[in-house]
BAMI-653965 format. One record per residue (C-alpha): x, y, z. Coordinates in pm, whole numbers, plus 50000, padded with zeros to 5 digits. Each point is the difference from the previous one (the first is absolute). Example, Ala and Ser with C-alpha at 12.3 -4.5 7.8 and 13.67 -1.06 7.14 Angstrom:
// BAMI-653965
512304955050780 501375034449934 
***
This chain:
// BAMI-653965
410739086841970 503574987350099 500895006650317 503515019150038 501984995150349 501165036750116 503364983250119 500934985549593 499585035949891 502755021149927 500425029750232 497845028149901 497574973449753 496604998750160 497904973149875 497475021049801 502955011449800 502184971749969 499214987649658 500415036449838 503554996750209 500864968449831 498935013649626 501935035350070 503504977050128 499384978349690 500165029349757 502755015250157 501564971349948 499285001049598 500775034049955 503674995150146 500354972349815 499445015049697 501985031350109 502964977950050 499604987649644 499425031349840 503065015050182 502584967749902 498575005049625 500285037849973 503905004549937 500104964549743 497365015849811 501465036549975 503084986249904 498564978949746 498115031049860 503125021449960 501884974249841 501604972150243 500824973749762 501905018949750 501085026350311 501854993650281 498755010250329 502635026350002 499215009649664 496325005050055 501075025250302 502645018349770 497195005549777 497585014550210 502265023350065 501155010849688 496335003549951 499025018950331 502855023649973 499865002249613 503704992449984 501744978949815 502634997250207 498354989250340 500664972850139 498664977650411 502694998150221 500404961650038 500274992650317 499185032850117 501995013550263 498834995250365 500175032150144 500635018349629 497525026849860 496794991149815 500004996049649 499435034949877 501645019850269 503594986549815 499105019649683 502125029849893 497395026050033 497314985250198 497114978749950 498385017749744 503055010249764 499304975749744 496124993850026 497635015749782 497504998850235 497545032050121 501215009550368 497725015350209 497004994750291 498824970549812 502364987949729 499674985649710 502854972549862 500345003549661 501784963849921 498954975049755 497114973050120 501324968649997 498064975249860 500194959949970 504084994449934 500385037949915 503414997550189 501644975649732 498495026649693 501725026050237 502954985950013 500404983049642 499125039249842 502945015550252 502254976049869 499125002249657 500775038750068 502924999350162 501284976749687 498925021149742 501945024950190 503164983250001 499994989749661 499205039649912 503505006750194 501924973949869 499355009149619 500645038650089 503684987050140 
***
């Protein structure tokens, strides 16, 4: 058996468990690691999902919220104000005017799941819409 000086140990190690202390520190080590990559990767590859390349950064946000307050017409407050009111607290009637959500104890959103690039199909049909629309207008003038 090796023979482990008391005085090399950390504080707290006794000999008998100083191997299991090295193993424990080594995983420790991993999992933060791999926390730290996991964390730096989450945001690129959300943003990828809903869209990034063809949306902007900006874009991707106004989207979301067009989709979480089922409003065409929402929009992120770029930058947002420092001290300013969070995002849904600004809206004419309250959080909830526009949603189509079920309010209650537990509730239940009611918004579209957005799948892979869903956000640039979004977009692309609300556009196509609000053409449509215009053109309607225009020919009845």
């Amino acid at each position: 058996m090796n023979a482990i000086n008391e005085d090399s140990l950390p504080a707290g190690t006794t000999a008998y468990f100083a191997n299991m202390h090295k193993w424990l520190q080594r995983g420790l080590f991993v999992c933060l690691v791999v926390l730290v990559i996991e964390a730096s990767l989450s945001l690129p590859g959300l943003l990828i999902w809903f869209g990034w390349p063809t949306l902007t950064v900006t874009e991707v946000c106004d989207e979301l919220m067009k989709v979480r307050w089922s409003d065409d017409n929402a929009v992120c407050l770029v930058p947002h104000p420092l001290y300013g009111a969070n995002e849904g607290e600004g809206r004419t009637a309250g959080p909830n005017a526009t949603t189509q959500d079920e309010w209650g104890i537990q509730p239940r959103p009611l918004y579209r799941r957005i799948g892979y690039r869903d956000l640039v199909r979004f977009r692309d049909e609300r556009l196509a819409r609000t053409t449509t629309q215009e053109e309607t207008t225009n020919e009845q003038l």
